[in-house]
PQR file with spaces between the fields and no chain letter, atoms N, CA, C, O and H, PARSE charges and radii, in Angstrom:
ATOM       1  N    UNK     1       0.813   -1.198    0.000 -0.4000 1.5000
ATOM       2  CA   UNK     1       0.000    0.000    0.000 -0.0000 2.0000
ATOM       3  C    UNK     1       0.854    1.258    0.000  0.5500 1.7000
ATOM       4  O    UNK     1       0.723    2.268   -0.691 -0.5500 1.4000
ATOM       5  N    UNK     2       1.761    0.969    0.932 -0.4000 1.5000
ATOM       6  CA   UNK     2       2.838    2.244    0.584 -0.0000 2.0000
ATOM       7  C    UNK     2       3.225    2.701   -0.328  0.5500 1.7000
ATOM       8  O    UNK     2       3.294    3.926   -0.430 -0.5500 1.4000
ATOM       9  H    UNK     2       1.868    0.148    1.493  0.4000 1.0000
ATOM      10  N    UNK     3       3.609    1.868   -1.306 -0.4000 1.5000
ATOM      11  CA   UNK     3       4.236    1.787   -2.870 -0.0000 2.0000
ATOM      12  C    UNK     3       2.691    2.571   -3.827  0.5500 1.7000
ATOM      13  O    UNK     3       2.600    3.474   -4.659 -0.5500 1.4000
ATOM      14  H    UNK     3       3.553    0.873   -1.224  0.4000 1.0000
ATOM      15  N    UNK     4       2.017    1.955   -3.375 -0.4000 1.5000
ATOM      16  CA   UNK     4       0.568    2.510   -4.104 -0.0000 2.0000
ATOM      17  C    UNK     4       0.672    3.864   -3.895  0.5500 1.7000
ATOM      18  O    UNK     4       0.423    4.566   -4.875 -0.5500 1.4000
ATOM      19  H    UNK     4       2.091    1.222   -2.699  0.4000 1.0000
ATOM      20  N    UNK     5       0.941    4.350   -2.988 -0.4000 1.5000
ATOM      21  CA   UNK     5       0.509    5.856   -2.501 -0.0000 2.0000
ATOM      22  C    UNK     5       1.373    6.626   -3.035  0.5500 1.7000
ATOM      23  O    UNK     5       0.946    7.690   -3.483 -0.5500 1.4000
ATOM      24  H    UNK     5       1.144    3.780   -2.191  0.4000 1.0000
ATOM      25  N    UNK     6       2.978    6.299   -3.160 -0.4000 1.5000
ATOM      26  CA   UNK     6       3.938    6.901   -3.196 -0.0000 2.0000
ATOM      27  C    UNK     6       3.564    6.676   -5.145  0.5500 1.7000
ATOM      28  O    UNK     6       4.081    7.627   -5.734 -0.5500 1.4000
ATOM      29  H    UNK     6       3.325    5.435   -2.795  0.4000 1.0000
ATOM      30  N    UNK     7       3.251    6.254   -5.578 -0.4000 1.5000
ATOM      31  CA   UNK     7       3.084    6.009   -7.090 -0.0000 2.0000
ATOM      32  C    UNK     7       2.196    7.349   -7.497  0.5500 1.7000
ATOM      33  O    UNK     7       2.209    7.935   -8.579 -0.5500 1.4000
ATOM      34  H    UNK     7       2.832    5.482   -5.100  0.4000 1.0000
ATOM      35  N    UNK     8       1.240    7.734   -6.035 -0.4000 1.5000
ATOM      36  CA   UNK     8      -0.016    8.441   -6.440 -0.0000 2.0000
ATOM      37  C    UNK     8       0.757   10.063   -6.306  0.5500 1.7000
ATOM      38  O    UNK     8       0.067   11.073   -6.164 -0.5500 1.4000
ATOM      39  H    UNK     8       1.229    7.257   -5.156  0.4000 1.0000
ATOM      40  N    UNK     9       1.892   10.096   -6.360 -0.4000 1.5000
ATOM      41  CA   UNK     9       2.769   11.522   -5.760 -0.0000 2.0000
ATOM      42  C    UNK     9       3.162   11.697   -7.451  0.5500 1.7000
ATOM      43  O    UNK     9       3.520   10.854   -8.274 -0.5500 1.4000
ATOM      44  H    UNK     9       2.452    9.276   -6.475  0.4000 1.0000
ATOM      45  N    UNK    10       2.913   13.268   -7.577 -0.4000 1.5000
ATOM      46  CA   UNK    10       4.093   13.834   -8.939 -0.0000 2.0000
ATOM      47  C    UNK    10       5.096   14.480   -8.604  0.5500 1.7000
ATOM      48  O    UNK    10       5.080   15.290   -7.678 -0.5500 1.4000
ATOM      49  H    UNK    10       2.622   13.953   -6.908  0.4000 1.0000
ATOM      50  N    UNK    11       5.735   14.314   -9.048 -0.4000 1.5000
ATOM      51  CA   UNK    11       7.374   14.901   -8.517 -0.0000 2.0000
ATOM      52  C    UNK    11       7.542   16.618   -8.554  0.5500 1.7000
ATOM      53  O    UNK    11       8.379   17.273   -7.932 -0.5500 1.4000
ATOM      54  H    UNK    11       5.748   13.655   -9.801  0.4000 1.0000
ATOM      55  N    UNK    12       6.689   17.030   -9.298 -0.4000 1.5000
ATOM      56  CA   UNK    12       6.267   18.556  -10.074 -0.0000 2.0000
ATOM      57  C    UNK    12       5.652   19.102   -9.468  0.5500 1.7000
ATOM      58  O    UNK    12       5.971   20.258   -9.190 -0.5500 1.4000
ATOM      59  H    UNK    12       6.010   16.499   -9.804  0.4000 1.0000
ATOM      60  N    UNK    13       4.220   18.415   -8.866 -0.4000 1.5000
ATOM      61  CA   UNK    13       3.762   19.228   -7.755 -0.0000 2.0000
ATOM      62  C    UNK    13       2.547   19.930   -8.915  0.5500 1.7000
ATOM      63  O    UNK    13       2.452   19.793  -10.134 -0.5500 1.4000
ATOM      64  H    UNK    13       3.961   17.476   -9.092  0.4000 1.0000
ATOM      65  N    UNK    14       1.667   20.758   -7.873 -0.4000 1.5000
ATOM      66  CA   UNK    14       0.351   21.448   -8.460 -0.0000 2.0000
ATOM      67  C    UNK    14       1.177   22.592   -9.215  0.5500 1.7000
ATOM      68  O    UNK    14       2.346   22.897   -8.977 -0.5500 1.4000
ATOM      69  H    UNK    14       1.745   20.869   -6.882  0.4000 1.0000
ATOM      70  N    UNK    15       0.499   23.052   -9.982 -0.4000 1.5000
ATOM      71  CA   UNK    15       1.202   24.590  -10.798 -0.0000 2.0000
ATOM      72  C    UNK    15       1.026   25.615   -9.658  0.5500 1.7000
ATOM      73  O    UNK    15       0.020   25.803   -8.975 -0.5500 1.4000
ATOM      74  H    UNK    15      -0.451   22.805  -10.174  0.4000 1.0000
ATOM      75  N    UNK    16       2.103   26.175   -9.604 -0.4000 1.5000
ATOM      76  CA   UNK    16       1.668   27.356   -8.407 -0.0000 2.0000
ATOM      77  C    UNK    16       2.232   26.981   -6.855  0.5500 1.7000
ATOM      78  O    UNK    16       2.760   27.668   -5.981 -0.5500 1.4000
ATOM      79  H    UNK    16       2.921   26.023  -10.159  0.4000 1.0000
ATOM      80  N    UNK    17       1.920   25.786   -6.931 -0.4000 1.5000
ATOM      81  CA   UNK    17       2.032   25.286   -5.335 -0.0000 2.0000
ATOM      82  C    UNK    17       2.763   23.804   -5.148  0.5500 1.7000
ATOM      83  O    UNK    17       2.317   22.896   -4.445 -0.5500 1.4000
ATOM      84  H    UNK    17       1.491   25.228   -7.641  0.4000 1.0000
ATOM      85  N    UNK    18       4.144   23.755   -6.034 -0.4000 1.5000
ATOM      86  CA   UNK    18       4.989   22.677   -6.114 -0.0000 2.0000
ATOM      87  C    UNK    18       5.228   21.268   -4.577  0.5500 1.7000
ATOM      88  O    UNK    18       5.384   20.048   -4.626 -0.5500 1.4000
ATOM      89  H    UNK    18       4.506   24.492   -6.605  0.4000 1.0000
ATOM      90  N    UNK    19       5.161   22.053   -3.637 -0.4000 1.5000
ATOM      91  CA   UNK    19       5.001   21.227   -2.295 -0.0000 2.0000
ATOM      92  C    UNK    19       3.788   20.451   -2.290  0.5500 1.7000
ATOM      93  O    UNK    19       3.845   19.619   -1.384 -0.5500 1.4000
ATOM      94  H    UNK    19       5.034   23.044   -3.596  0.4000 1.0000
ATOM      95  N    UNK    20       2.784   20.394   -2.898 -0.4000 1.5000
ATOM      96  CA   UNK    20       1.437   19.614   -2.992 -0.0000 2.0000
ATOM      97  C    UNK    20       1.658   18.826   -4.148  0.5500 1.7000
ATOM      98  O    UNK    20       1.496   19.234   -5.298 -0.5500 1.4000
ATOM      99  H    UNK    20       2.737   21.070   -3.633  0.4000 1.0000
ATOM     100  N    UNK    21       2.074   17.557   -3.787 -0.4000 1.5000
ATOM     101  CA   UNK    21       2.586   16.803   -5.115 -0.0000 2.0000
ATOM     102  C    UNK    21       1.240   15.748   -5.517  0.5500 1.7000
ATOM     103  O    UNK    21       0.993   15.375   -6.663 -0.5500 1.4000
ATOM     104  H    UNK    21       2.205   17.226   -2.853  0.4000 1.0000
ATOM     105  N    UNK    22       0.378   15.342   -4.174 -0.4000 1.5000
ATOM     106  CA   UNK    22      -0.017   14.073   -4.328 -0.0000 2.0000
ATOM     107  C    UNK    22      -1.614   14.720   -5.576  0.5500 1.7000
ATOM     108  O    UNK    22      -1.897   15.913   -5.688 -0.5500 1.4000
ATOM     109  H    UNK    22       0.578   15.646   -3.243  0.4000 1.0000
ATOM     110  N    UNK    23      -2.255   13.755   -6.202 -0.4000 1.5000
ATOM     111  CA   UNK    23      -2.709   13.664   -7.774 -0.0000 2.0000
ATOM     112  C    UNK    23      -4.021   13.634   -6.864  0.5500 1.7000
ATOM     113  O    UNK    23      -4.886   14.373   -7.335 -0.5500 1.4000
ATOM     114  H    UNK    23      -2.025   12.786   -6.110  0.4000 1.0000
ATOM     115  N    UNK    24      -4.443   12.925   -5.583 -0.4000 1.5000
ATOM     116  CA   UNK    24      -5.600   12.233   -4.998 -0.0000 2.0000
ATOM     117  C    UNK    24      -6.097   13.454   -4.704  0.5500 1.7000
ATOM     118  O    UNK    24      -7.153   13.886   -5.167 -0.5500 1.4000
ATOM     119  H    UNK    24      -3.740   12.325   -5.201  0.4000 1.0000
ATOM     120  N    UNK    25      -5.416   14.007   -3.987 -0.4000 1.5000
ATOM     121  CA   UNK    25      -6.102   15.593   -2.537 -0.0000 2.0000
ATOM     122  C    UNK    25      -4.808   16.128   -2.163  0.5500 1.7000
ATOM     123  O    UNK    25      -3.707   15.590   -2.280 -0.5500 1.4000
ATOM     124  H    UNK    25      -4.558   13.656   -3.612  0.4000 1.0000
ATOM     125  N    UNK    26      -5.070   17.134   -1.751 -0.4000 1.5000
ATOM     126  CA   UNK    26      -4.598   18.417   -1.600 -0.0000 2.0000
ATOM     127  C    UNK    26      -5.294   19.342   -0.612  0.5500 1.7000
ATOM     128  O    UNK    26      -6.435   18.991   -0.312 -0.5500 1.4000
ATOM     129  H    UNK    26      -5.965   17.571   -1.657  0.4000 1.0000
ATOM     130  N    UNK    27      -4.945   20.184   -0.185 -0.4000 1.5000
ATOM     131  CA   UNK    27      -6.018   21.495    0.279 -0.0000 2.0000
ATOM     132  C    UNK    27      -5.902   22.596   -0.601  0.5500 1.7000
ATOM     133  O    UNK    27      -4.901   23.056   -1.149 -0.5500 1.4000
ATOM     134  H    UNK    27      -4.018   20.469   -0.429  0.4000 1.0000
ATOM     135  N    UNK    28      -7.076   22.942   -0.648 -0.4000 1.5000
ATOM     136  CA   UNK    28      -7.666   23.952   -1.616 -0.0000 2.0000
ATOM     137  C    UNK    28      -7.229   25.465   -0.911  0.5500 1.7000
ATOM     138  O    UNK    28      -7.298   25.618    0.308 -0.5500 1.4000
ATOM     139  H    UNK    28      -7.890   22.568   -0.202  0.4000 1.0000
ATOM     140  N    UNK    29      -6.909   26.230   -1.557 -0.4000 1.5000
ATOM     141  CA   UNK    29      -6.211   27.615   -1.077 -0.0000 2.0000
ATOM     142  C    UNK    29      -7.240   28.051   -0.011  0.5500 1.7000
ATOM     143  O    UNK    29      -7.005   29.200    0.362 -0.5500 1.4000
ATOM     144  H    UNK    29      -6.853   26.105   -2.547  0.4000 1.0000
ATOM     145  N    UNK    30      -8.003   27.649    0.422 -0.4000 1.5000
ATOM     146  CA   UNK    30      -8.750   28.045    1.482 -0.0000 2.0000
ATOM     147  C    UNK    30      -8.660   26.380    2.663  0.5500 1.7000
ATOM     148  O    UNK    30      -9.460   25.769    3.372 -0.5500 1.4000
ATOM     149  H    UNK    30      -8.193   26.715    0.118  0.4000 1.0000
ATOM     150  N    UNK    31      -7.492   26.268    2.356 -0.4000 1.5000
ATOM     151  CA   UNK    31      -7.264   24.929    3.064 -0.0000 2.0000
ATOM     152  C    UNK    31      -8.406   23.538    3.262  0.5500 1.7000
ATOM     153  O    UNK    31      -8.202   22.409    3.709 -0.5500 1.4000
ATOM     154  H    UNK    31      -6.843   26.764    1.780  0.4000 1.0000
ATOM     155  N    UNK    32      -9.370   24.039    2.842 -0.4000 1.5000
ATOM     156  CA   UNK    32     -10.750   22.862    2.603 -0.0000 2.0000
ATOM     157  C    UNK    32      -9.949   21.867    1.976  0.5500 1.7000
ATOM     158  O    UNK    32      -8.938   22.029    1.293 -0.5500 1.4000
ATOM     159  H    UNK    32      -9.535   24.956    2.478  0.4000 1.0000
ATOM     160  N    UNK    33     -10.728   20.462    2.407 -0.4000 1.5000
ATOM     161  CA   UNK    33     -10.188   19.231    1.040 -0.0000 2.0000
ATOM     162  C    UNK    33     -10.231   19.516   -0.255  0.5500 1.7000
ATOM     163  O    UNK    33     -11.331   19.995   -0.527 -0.5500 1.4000
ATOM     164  H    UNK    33     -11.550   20.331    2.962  0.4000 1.0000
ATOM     165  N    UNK    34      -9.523   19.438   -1.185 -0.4000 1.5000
ATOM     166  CA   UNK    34      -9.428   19.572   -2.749 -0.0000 2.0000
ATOM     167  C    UNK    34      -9.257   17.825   -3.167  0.5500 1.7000
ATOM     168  O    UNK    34      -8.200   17.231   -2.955 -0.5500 1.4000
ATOM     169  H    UNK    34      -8.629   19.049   -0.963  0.4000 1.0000
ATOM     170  N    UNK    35     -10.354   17.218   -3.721 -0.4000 1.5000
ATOM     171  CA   UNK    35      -9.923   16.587   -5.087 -0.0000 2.0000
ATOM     172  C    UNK    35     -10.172   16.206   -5.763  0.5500 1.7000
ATOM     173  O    UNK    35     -11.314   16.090   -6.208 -0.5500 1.4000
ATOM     174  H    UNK    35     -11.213   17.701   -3.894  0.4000 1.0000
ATOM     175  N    UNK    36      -8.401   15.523   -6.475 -0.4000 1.5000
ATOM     176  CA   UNK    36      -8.682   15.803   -7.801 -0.0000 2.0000
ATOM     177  C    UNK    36      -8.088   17.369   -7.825  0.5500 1.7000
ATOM     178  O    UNK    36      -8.689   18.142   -8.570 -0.5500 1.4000
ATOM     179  H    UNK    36      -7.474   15.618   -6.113  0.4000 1.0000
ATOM     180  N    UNK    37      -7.045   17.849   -7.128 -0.4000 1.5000
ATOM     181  CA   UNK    37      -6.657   18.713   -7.033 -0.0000 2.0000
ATOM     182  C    UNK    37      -6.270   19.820   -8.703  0.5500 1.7000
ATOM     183  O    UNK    37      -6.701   20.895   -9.121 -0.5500 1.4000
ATOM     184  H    UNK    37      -6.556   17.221   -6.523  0.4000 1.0000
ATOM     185  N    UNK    38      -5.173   18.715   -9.251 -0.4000 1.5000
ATOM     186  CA   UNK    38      -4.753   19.924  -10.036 -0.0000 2.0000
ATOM     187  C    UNK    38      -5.689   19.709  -11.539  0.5500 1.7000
ATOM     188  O    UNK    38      -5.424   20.329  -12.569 -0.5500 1.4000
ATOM     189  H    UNK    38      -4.823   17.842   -8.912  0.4000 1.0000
ATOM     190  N    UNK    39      -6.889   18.642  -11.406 -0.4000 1.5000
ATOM     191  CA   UNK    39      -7.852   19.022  -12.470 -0.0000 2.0000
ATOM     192  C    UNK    39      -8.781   19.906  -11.556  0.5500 1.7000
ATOM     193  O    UNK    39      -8.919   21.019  -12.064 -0.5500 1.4000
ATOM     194  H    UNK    39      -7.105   18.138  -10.570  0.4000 1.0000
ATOM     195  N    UNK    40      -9.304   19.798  -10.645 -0.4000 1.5000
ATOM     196  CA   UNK    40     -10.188   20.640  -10.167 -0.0000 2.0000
ATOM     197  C    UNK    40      -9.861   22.043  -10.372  0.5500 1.7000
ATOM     198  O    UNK    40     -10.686   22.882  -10.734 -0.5500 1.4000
ATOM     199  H    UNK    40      -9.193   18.894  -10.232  0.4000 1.0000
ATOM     200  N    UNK    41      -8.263   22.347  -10.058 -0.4000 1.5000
ATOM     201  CA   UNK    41      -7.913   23.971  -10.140 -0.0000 2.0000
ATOM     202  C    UNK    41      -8.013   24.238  -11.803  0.5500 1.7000
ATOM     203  O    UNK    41      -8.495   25.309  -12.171 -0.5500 1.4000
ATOM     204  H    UNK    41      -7.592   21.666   -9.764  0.4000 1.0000
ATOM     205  N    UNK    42      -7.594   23.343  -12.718 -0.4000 1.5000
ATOM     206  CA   UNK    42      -7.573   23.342  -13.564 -0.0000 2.0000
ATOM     207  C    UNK    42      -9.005   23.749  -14.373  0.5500 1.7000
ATOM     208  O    UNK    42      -8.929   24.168  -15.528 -0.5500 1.4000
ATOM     209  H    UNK    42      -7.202   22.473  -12.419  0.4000 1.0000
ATOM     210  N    UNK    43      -9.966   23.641  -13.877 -0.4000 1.5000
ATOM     211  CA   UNK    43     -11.343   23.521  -14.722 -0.0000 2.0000
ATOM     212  C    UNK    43     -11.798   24.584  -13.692  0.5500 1.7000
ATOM     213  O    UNK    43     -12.383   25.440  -14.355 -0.5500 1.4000
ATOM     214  H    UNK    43     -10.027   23.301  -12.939  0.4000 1.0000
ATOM     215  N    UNK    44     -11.805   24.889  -12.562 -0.4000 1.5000
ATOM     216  CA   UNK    44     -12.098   26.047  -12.166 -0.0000 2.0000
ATOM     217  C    UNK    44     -11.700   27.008  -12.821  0.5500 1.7000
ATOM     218  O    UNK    44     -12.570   27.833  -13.098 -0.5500 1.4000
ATOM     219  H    UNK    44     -11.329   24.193  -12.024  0.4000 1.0000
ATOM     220  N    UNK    45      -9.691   27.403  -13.523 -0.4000 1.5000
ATOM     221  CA   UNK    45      -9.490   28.920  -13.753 -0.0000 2.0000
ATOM     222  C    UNK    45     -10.219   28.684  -15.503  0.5500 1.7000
ATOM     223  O    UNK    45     -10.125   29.592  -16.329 -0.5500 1.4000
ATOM     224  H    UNK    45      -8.984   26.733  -13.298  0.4000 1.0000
ATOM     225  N    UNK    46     -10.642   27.866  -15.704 -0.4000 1.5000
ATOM     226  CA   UNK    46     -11.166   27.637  -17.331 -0.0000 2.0000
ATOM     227  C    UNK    46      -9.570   27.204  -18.219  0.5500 1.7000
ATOM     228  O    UNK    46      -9.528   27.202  -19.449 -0.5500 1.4000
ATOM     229  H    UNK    46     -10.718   27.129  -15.032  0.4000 1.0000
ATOM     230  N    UNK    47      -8.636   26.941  -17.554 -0.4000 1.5000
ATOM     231  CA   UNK    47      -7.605   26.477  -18.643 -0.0000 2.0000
ATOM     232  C    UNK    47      -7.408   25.477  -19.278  0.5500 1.7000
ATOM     233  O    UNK    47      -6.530   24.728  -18.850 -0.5500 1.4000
ATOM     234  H    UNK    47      -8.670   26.943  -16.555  0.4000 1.0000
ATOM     235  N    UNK    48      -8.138   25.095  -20.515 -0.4000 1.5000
ATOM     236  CA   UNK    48      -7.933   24.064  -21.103 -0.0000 2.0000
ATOM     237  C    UNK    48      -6.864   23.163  -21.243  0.5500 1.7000
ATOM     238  O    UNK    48      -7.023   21.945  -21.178 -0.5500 1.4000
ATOM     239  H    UNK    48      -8.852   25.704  -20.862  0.4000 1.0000
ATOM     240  N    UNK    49      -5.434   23.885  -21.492 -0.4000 1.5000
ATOM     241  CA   UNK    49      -3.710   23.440  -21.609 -0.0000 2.0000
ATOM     242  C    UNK    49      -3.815   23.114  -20.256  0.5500 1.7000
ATOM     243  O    UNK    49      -4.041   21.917  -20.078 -0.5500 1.4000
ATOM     244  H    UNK    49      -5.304   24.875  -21.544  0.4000 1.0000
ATOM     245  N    UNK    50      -3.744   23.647  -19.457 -0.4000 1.5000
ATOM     246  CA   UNK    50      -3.698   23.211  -18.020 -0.0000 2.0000
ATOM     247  C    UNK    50      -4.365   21.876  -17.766  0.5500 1.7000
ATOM     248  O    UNK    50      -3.673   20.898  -17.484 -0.5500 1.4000
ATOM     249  H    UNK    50      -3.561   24.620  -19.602  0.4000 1.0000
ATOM     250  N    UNK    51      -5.443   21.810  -17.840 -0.4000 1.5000
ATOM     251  CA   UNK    51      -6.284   20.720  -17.508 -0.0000 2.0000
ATOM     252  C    UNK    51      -6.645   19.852  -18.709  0.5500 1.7000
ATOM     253  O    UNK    51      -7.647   19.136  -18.692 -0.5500 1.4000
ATOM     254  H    UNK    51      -6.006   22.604  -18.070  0.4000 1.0000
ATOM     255  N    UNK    52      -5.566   19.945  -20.071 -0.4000 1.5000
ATOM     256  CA   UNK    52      -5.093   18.645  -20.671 -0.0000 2.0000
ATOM     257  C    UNK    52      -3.902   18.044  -19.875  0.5500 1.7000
ATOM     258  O    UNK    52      -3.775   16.823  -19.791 -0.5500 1.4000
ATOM     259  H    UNK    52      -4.752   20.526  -20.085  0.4000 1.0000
ATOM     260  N    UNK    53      -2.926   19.007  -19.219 -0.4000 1.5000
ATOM     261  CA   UNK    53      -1.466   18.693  -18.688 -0.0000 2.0000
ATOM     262  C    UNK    53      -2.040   17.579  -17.428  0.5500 1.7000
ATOM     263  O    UNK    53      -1.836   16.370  -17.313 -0.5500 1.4000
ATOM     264  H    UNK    53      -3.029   20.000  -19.287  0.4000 1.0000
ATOM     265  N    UNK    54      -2.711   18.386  -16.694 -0.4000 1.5000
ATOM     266  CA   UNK    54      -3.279   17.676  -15.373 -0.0000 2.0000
ATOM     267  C    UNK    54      -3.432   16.091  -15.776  0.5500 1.7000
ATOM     268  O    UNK    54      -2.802   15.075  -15.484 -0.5500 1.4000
ATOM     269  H    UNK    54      -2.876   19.367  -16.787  0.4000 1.0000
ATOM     270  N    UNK    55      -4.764   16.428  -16.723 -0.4000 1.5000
ATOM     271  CA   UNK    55      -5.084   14.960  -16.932 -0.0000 2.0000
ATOM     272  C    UNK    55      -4.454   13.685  -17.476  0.5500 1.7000
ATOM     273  O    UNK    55      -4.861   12.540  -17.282 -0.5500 1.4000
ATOM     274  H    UNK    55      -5.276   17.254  -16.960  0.4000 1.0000
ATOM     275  N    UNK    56      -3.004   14.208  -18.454 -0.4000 1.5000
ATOM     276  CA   UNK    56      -1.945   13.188  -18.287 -0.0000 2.0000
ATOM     277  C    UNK    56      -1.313   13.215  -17.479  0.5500 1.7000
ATOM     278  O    UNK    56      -0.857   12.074  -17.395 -0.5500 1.4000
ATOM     279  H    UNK    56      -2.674   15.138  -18.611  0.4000 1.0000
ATOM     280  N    UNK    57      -0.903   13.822  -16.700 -0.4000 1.5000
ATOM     281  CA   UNK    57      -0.303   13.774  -14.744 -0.0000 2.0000
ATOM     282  C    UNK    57      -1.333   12.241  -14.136  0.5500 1.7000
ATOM     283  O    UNK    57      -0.991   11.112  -13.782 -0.5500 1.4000
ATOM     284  H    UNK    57      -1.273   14.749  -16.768  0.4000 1.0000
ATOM     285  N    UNK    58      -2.478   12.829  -14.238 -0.4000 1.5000
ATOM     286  CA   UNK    58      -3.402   11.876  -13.337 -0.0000 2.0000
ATOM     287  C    UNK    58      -3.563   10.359  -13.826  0.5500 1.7000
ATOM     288  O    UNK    58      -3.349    9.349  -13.154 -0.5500 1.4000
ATOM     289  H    UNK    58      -2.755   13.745  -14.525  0.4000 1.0000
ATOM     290  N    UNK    59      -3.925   10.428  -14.954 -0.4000 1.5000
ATOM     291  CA   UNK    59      -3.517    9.022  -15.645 -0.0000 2.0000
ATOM     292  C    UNK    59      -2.210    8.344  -15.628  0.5500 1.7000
ATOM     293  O    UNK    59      -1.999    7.131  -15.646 -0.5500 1.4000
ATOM     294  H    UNK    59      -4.099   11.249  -15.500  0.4000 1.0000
ATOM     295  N    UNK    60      -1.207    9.497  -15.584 -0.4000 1.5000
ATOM     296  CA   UNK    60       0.283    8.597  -15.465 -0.0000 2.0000
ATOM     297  C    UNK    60       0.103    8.270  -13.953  0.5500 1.7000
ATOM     298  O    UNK    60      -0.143    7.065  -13.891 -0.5500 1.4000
ATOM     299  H    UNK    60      -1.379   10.482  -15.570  0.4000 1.0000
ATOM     300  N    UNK    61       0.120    8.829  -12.677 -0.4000 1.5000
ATOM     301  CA   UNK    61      -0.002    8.319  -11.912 -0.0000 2.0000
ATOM     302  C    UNK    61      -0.785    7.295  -11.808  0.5500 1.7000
ATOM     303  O    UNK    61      -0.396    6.428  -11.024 -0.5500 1.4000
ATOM     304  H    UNK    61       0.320    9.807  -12.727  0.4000 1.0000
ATOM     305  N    UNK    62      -2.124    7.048  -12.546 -0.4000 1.5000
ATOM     306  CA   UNK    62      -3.136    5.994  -12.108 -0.0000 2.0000
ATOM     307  C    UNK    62      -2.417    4.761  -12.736  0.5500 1.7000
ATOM     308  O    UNK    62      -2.782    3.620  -12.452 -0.5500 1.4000
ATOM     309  H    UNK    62      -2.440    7.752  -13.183  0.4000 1.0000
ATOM     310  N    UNK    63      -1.299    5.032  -13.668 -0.4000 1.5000
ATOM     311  CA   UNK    63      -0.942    3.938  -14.491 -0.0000 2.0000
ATOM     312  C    UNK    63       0.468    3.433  -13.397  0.5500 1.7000
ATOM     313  O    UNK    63       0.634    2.286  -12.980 -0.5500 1.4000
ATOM     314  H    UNK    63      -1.003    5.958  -13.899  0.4000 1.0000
ATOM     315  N    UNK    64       1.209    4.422  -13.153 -0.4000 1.5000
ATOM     316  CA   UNK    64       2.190    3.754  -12.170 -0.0000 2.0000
ATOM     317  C    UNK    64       1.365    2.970  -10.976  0.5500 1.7000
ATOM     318  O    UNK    64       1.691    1.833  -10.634 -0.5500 1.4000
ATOM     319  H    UNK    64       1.074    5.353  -13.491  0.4000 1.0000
ATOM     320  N    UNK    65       0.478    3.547  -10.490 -0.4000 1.5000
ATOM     321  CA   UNK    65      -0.609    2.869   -9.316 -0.0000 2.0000
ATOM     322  C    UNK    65      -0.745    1.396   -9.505  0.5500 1.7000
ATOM     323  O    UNK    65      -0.556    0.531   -8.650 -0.5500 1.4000
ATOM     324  H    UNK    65       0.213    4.470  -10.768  0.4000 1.0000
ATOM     325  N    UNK    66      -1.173    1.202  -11.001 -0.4000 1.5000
ATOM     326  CA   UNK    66      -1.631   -0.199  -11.704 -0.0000 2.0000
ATOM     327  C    UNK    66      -0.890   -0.968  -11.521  0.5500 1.7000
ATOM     328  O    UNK    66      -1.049   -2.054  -10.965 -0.5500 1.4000
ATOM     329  H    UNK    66      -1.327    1.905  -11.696  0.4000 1.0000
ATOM     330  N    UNK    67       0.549   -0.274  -12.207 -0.4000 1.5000
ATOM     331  CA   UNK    67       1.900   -1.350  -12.192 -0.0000 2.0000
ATOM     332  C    UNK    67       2.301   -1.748  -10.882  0.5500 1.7000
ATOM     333  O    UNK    67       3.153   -2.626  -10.742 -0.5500 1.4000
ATOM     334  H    UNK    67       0.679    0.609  -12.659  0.4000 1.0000
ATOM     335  N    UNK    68       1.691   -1.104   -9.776 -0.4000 1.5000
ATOM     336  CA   UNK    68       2.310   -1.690   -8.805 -0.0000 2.0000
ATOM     337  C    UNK    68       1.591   -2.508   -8.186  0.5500 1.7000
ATOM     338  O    UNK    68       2.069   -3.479   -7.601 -0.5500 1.4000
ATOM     339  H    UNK    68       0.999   -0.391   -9.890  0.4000 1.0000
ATOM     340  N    UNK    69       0.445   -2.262   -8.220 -0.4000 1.5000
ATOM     341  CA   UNK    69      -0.692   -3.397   -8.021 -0.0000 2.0000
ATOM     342  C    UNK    69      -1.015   -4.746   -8.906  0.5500 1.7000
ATOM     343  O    UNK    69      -1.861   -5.638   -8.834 -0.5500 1.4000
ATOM     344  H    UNK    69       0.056   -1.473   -8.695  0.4000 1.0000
ATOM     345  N    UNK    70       0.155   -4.426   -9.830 -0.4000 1.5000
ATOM     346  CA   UNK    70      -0.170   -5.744  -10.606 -0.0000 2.0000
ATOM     347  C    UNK    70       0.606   -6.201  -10.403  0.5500 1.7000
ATOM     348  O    UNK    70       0.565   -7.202  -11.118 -0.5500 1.4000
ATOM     349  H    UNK    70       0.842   -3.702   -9.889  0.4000 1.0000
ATOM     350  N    UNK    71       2.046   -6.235   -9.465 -0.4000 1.5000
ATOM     351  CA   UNK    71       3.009   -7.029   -8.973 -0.0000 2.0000
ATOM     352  C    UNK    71       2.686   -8.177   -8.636  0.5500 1.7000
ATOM     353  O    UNK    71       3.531   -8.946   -8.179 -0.5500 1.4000
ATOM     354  H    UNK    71       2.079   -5.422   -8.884  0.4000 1.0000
């Protein structure tokens, strides 16, 4: 499960806020739960490029997730 979680981390971090790496949740600039973090920010400011980038972030993570669960 560890390995799972650590799969669910981007090394890059949210745009803006690089220390918030993980793809799952985050806190939302008003510190509330966020997720689905950097598509959520993403489709909130309306940035399409952004929230194409996100969504291969999130899939690559869901795909490292896989590989490790398919060990």
């Amino acid at each position: 499960l560890r390995r799972v979680e650590s799969s669910l981390v981007d090394p890059r971090g949210l745009p803006g806020r690089q220390w918030y790496r993980h793809v799952i949740y985050a806190p939302a600039y008003t510190y509330e739960p966020e997720v689905l973090p950097g598509l959520a920010e993403a489709m909130s400011a309306g940035d399409l490029d952004r929230l194409a980038d996100q969504e291969r972030r999130f899939v690559a993570a869901l795909d490292r997730a896989a590989s490790v669960l398919a060990r």
